[in-house]
N, C-alpha and C positions, 0 to 999 in steps of 0.2 A: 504493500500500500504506500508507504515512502521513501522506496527504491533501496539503494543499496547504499547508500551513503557515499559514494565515490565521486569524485572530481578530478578531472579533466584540465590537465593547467597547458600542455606542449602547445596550445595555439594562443597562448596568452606572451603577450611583448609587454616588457615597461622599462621606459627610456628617462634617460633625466628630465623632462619637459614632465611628466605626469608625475612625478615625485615628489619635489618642490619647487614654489615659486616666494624665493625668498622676500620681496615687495608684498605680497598677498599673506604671506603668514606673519611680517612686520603690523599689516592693516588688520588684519584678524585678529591679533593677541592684542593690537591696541584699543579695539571694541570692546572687548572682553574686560581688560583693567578696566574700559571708564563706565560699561555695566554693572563691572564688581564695586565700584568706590560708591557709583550710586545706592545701590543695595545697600551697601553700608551705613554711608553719612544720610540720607534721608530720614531714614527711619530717629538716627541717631538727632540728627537737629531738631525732630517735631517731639522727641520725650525729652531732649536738654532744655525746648520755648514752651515749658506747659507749668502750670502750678502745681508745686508739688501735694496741697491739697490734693486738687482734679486728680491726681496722678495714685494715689494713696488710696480713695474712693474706690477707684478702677472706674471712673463715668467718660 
């Protein structure tokens, strides 16, 4: 029903052009830090601008 598990590679080619593209994974890791910083400090500046009343309540 889902075969034999085997795979087939002898017609498969991989050249340096599909490997890396050192420009493209500089722009990619650099979305990723300014994703990750966001994630981070948002969260963190809206509970450092709150009263810590409000905050102690949990409202």
């Amino acid at each position: 029903m889902f075969g034999s598990g085997e795979v087939e590679l002898s017609d498969i080619s991989l050249d340096g052009g599909l490997l890396l593209h050192p420009a493209l994974f500089v722009l990619v890791f650099g979305v990723c830090v300014v994703f990750n910083l966001l994630s981070v400090l948002i969260p963190v500046w809206m509970v450092t601008h709150r009263n810590i009343a409000t905050t102690i309540k949990g409202e």
